[in-house]
C-alpha positions as CSV (number, residue, x, y, z in Angstrom):
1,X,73.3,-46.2,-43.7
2,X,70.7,-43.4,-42.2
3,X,70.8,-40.7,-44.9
4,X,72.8,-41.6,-48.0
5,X,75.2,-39.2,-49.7
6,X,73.1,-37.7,-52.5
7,X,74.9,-34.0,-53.4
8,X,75.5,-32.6,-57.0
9,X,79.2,-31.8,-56.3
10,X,82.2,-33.4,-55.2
11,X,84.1,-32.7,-52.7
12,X,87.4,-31.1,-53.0
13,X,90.7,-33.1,-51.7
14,X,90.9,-30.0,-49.6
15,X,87.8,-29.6,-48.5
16,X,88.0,-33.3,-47.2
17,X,91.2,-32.9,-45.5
18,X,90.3,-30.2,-43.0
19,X,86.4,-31.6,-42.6
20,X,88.6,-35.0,-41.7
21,X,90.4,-33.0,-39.2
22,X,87.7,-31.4,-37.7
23,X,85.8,-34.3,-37.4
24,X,88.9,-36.0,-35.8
25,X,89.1,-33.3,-33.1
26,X,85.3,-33.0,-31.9
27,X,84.6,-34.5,-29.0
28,X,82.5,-37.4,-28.4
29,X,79.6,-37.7,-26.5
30,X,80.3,-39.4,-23.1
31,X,77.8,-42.8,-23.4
32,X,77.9,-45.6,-21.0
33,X,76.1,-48.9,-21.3
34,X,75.1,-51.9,-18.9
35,X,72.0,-54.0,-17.9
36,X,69.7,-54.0,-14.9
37,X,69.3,-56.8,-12.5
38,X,66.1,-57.3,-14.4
39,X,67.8,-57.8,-17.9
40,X,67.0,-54.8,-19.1
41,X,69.9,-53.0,-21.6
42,X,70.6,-49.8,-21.0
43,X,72.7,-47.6,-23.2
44,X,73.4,-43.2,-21.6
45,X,74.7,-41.0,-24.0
46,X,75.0,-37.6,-22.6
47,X,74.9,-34.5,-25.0
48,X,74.8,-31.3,-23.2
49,X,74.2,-28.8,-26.6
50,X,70.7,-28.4,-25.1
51,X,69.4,-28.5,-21.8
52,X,66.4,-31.3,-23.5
53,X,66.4,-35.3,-22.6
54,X,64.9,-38.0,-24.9
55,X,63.9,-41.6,-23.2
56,X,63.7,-44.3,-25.5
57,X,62.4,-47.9,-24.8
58,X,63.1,-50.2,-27.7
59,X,60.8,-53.7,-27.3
60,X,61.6,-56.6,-29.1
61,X,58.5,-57.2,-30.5
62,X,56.6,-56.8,-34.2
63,X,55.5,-58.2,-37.0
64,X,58.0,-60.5,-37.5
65,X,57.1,-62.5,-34.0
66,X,53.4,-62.6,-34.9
67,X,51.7,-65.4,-36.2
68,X,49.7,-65.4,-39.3
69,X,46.4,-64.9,-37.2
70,X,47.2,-62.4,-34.5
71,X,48.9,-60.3,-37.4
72,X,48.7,-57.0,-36.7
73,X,48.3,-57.1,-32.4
74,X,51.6,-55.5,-32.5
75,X,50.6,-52.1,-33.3
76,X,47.6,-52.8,-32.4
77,X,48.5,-53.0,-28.9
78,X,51.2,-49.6,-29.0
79,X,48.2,-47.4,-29.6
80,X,46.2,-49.3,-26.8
81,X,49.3,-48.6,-24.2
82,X,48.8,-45.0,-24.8
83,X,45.3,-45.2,-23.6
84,X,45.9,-45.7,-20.0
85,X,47.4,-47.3,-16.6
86,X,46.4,-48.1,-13.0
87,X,47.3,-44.8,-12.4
88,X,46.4,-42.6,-15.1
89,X,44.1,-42.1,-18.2
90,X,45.0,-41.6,-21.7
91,X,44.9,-37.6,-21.2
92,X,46.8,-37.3,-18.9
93,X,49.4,-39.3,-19.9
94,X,49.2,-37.6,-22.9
95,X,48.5,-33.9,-21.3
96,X,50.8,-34.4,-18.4
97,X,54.3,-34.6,-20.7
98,X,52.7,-31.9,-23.2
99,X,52.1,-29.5,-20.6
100,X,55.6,-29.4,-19.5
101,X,57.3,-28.9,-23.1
102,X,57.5,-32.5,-23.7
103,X,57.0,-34.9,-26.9
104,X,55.4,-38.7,-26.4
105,X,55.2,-40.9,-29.1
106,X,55.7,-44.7,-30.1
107,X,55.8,-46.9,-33.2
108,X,56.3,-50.1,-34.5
109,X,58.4,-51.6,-37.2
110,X,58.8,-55.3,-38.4
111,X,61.1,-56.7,-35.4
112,X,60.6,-54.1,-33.0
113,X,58.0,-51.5,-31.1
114,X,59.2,-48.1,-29.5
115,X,58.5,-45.6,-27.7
116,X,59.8,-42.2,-26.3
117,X,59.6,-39.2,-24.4
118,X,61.6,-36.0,-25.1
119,X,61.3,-33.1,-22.1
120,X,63.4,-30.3,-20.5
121,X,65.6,-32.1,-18.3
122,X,64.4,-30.7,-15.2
123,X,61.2,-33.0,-15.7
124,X,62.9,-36.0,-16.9
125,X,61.8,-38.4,-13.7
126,X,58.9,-37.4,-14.3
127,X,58.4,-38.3,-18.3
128,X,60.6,-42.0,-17.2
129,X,57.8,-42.5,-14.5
130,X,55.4,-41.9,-17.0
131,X,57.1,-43.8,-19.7
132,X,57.7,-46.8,-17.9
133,X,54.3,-46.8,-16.4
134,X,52.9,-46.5,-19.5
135,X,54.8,-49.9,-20.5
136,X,54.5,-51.8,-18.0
137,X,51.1,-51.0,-16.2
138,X,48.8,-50.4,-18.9
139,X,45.5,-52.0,-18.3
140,X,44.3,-51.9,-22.1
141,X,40.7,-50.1,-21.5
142,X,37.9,-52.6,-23.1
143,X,36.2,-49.2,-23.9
144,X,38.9,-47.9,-25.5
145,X,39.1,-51.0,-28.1
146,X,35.9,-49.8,-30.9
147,X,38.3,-46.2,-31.0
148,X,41.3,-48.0,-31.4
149,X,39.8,-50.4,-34.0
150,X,38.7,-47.8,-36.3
151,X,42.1,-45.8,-36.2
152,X,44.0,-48.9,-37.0
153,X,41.7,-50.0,-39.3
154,X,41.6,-46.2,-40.9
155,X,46.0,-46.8,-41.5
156,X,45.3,-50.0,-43.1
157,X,42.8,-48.6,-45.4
158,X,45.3,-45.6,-46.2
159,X,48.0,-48.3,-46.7
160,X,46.0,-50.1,-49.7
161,X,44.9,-46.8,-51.5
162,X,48.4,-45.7,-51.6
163,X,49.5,-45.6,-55.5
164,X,52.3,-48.7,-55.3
165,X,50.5,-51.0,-52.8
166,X,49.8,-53.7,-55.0
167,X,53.3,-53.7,-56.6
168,X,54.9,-53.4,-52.6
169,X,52.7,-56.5,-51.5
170,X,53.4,-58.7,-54.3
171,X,57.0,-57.9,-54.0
172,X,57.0,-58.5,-50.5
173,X,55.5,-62.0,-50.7
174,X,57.7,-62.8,-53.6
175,X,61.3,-62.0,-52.0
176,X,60.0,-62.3,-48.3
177,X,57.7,-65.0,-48.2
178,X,59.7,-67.7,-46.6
179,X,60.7,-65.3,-43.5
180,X,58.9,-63.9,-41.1
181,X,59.7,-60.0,-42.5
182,X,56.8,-61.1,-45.0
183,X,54.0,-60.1,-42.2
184,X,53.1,-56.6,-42.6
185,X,52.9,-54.1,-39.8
186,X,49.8,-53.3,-40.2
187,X,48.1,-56.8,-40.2
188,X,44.7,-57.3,-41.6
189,X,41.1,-55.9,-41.0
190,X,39.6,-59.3,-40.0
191,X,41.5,-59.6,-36.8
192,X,42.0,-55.9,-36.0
193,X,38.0,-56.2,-35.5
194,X,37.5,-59.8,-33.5
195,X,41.1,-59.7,-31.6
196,X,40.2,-60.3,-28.0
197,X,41.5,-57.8,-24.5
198,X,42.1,-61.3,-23.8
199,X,44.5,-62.1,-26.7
200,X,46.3,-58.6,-26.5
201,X,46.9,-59.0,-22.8
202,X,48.7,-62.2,-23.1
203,X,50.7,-61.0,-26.1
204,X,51.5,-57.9,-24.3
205,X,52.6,-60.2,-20.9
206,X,54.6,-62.5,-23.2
207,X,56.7,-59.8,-25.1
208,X,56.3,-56.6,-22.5
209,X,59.0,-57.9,-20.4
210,X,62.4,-55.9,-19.0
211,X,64.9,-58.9,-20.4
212,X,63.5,-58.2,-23.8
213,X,64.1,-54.5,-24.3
214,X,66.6,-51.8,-24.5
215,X,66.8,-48.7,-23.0
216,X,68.5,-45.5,-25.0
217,X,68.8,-42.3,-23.3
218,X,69.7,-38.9,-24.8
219,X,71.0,-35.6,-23.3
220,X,71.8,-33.5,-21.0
221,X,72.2,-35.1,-17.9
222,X,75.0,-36.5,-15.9
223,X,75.4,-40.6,-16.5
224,X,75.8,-41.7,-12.5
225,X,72.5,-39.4,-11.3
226,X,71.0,-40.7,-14.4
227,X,71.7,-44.6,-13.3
228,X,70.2,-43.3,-10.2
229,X,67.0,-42.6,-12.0
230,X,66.7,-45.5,-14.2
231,X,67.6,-48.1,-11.1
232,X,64.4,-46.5,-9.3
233,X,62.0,-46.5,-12.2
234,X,62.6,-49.2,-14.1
235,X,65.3,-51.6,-12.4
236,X,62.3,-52.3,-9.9
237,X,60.4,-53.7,-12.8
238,X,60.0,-57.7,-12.4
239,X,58.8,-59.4,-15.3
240,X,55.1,-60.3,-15.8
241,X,54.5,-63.9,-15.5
242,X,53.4,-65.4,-18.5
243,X,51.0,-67.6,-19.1
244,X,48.8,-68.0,-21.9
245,X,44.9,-68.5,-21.4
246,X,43.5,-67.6,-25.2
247,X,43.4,-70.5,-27.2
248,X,44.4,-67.6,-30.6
249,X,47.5,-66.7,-29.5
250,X,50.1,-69.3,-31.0
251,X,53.5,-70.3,-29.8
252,X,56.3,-69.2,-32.6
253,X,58.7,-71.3,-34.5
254,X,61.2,-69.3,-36.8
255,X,62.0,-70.1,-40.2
256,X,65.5,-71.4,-41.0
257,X,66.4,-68.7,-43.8
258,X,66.9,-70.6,-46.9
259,X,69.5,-68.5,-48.9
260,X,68.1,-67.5,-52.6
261,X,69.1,-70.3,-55.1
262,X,68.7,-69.5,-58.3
263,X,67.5,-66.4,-60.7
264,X,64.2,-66.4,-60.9
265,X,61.5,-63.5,-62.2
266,X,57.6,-63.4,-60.8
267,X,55.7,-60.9,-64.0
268,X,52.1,-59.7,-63.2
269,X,49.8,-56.9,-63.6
270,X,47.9,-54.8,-61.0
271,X,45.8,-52.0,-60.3
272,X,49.0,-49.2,-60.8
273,X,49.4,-46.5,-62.5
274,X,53.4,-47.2,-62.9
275,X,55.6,-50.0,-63.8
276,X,57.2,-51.6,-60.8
277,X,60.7,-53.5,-61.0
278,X,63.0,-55.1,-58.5
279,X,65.6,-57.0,-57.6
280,X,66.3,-58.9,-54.2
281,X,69.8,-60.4,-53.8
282,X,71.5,-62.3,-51.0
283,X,73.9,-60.4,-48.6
284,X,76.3,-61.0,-46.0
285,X,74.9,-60.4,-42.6
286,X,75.9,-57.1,-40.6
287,X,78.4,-59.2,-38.8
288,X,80.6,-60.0,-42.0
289,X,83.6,-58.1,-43.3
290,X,81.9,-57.5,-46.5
291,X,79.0,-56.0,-45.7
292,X,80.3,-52.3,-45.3
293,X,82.1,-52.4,-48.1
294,X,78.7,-53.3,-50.0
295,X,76.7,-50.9,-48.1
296,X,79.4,-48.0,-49.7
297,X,79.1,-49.9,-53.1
298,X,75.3,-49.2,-53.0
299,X,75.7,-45.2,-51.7
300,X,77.9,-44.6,-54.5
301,X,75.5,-46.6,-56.9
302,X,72.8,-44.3,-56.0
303,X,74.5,-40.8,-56.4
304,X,72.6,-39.9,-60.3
305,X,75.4,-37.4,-60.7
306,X,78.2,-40.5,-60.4
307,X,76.4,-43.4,-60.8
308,X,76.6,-45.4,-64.2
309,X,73.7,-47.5,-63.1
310,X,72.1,-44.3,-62.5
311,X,72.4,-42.5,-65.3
312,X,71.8,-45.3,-67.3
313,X,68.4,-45.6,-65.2
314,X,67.4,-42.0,-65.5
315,X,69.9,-40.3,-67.5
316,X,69.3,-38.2,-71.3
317,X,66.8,-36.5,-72.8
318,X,63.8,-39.8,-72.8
319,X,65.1,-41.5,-69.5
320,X,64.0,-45.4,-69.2
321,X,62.9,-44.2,-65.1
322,X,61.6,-42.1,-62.6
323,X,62.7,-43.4,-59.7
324,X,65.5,-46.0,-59.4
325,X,67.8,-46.6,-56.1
326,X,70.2,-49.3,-54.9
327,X,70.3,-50.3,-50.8
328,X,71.1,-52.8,-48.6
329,X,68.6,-53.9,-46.3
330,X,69.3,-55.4,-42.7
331,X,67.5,-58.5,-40.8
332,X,68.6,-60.5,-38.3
333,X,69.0,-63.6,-39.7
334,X,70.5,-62.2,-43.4
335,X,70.5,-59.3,-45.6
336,X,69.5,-58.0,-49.1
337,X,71.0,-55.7,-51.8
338,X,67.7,-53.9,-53.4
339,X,67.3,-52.4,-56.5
340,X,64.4,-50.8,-57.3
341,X,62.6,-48.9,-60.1
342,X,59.9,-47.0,-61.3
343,X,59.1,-46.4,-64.9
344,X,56.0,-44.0,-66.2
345,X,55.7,-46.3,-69.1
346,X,55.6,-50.2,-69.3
347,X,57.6,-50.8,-72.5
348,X,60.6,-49.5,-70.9
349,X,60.3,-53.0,-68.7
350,X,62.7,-55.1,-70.8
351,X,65.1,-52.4,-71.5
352,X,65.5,-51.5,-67.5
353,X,66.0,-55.2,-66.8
354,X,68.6,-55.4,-69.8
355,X,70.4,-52.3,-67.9
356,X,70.6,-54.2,-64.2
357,X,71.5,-57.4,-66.1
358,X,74.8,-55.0,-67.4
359,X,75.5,-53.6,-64.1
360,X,76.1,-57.3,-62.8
361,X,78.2,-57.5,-65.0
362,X,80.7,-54.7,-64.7
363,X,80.0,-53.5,-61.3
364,X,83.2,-55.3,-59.9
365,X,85.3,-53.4,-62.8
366,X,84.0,-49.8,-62.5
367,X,86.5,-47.4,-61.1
368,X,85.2,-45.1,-58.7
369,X,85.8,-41.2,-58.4
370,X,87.7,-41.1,-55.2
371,X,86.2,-37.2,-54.5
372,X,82.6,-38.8,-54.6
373,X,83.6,-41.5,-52.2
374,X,85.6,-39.1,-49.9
375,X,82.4,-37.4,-50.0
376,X,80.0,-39.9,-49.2
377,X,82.2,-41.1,-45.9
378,X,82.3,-37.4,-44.6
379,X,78.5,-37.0,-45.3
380,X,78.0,-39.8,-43.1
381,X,80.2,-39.0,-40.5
382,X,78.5,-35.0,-40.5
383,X,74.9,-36.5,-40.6
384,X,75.2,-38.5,-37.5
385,X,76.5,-35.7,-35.5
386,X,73.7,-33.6,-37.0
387,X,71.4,-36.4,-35.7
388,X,73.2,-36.6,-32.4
389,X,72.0,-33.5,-31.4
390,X,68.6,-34.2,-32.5
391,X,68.0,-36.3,-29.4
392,X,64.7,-38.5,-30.6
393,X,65.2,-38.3,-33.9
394,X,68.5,-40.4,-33.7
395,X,66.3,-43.2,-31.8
396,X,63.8,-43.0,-35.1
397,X,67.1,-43.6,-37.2
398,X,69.2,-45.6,-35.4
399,X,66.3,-47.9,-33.4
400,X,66.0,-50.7,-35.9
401,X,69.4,-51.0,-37.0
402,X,70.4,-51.0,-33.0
403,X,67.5,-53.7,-32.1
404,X,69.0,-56.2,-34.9
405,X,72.7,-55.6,-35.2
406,X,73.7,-54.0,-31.7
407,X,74.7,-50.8,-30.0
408,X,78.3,-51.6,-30.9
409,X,77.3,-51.7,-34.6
410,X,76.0,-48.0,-34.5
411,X,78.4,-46.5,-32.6
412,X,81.6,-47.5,-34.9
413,X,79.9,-48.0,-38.4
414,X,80.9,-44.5,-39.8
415,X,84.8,-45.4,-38.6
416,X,84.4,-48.6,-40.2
417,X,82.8,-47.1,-42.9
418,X,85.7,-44.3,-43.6
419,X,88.1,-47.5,-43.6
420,X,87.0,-49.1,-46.4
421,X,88.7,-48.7,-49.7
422,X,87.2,-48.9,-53.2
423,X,89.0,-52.1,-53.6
424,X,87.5,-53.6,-51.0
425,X,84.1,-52.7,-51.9
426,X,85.1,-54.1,-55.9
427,X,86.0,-57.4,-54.3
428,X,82.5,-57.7,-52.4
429,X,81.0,-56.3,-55.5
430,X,82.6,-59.5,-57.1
431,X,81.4,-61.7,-54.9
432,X,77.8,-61.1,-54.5
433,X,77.1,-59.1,-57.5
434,X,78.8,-60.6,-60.7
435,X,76.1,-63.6,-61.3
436,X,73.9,-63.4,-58.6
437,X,71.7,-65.1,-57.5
438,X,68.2,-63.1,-57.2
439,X,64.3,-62.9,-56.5
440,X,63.0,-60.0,-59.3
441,X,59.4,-58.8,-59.8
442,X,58.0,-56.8,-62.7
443,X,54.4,-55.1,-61.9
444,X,52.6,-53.4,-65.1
445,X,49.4,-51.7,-65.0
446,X,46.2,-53.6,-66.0
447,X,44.7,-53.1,-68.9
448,X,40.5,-53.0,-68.9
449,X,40.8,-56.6,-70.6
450,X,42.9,-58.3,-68.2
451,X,42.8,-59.9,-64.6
452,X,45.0,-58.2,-62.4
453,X,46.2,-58.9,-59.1
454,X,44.5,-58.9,-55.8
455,X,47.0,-58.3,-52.7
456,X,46.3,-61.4,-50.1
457,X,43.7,-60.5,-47.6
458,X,42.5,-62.3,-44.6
459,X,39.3,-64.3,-44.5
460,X,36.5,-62.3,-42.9
């Protein structure tokens, strides 16, 4: 789930006994969750290794609620709330928490925005008040705008020069385009350079709201004075009225996911230097009983040491890839098994499909090495206690999968996880695997004779 299982060596039955028993007996972080009078979640896990607190504030707002014209004004509009308030400017927001020993930073993903502040404890009301001031109050500086334009535009450019854009965008559209997860993060030059202060500052009153984010909270502080702090700082927080007075921004409908149908393949050729091939196939949802027993399918499908498909992949003396890995993506609405690969040269595209074709077909048959899978559950159990204690770097890895599938999910999936037998994950395997169905794309490298193909861009 956050960082698979990818050692060289199995785990002893030994080993995994005692590591089991120690990771019985640790104690558990006290964590307490509820919701303000003004909707706002909140979710306290105290951790007193180190005398350090991390705020998080998790909005529900990206790409995925943007329209195909205001594409983009999500991150767009997190840099602009870092660039002042009513009651400060962007240095010292920025100054104030690094002068004390503190860490502020924010980003944005497809379906949600964040943002955080990490400080000694003893300045903690201070980095909240600053935090939810930043959030709430920010009064999006007109002259701030042309700087903020150029940065974003600067990541966009980035974006496209990196080497597998082209193969990543036509993938995208290909297995994404009838959802909303098709929109990319970064939106498109066009609008970055005409969006209106106008257009941002309704789309910031519209999502920006207390009801439509959570709050996570990390360290070493004691949960009731905490819920003292939060009450005063953010439970006063009504929500902006909203009322839209630019004619741009547009009222979303979602898509009803239409479940993949059929096997079908998109070919083309672009300006790489690799070949590109993948596979997108229908999930369950978080919420089913099969979906952790995929999600350890896929781990132990991506260990090269274990891994048939991986050796197959990657494995001898003139291996068919360079990169190649199974996963399961998460949305809200569904989910995807991945498999994606990488080859230095193009001929090897028929014989890498022909290789995934034969993993459908025996992955419900393949007997696992029980060490390996031992291995993998008590990998995950030891990387999220590492990450516990690394305050904001849990929010980084846990955020997303929190914002779609809950608190509840995070908190119990390496339990779950450690539940699941090999049979289990076999009979899903069955299932979803045997003859799926699938969206694939094979990108190639142009040659000098041929047309390749041009990512979408936005009308100018």
């Amino acid at each position: 789930m956050y960082q698979k299982f990818q050692n060289k060596y199995k785990i002893s039955a030994f080993i995994f006994t005692i590591l089991s028993m120690l990771l019985t007996v640790s104690v558990s972080a006290q964590e307490t969750t509820y919701t303000l009078d003004n909707g706002m979640k909140v979710i306290l896990k105290e951790s007193h290794s180190s005398p350090m607190i991390t705020s998080m504030v998790f909005v529900k707002s990206g790409s995925k609620y943007e329209s195909e014209y205001e594409n983009g004004i999500t991150h767009f509009l997190e840099h602009l709330l870092l660039d002042g308030t009513a009651n400060k400017s962007r240095i010292e927001i920025d100054g104030s928490i690094r002068d004390l020993g503190g860490y502020i930073n924010a980003f944005t993903r497809k379906d949600m925005t964040a943002y955080l502040v990490l400080l000694p404890k003893q300045y903690i009301d201070f980095g909240m008040t600053t935090q939810a001031d930043m959030i709430f109050n920010s009064i999006i500086p007109e002259e701030e705008l042309p700087k903020e334009r150029k940065v974003v535009i600067e990541e966009i450019n980035r974006a496209k020069d990196s080497p597998g854009y082209a193969a990543d965008n036509f993938r995208t559209a290909k297995t994404l385009g009838d959802t909303e997860y098709s929109r990319p993060v970064l939106g498109f030059k066009p609008f970055i350079e005409n969006i209106s202060r106008g257009a941002i500052v309704d789309y910031y009153k519209k999502y920006y709201r207390p009801e439509n984010m959570t709050m996570l909270v990390i360290g070493d502080f004691d949960s009731a004075e905490m819920k003292k702090t939060i009450a005063t700082v953010f439970g006063s927080v009504n929500p902006l009225p909203y009322k839209t007075n630019d004619s741009t921004i547009q009222e979303i409908v979602a898509s009803v996911y239409k479940p993949i149908s059929a096997q079908v393949t998109y070919d083309t050729i672009a300006n790489v230097q690799s070949t590109y091939i993948d596979f997108s196939i229908d999930a369950p949802v978080y919420s089913d009983a099969d979906y952790i027993p995929l999600d350890l399918l896929c781990m132990y499908y991506s260990m090269d040491e274990i891994s048939p498909l991986m050796k197959a992949l990657k494995g001898g003396a003139d291996p068919l890839a360079t990169e190649a890995s199974i996963y399961l993506s998460m949305y809200e609405d569904f989910s995807r098994i991945n498999i994606s690969v990488i080859a230095d040269k193009a001929e090897n595209k028929d014989a890498i499909i022909a290789v995934i074709n034969d993993f459908f077909k025996t992955v419900g048959t393949h007997q696992a090495d029980i060490e390996a899978l031992n291995g993998i559950k008590i990998s995950e159990k030891t990387d999220n206690i590492y990450l516990a204690e690394k305050l904001h770097y849990l929010g980084f890895m846990v955020g997303p999968t929190m914002m779609t599938a809950g608190y509840d999910f995070v908190q119990t999936y390496s339990d779950k996880l450690n539940s699941v037998t090999w049979e289990q994950a076999q009979a899903a395997a069955k299932k979803y695997l045997s003859v799926p169905n699938y969206i694939a794309t094979t990108v190639r490298p142009a040659l000098e004779t041929e047309q390749p193909y041009v990512p979408y861009e936005m009308n100018d």
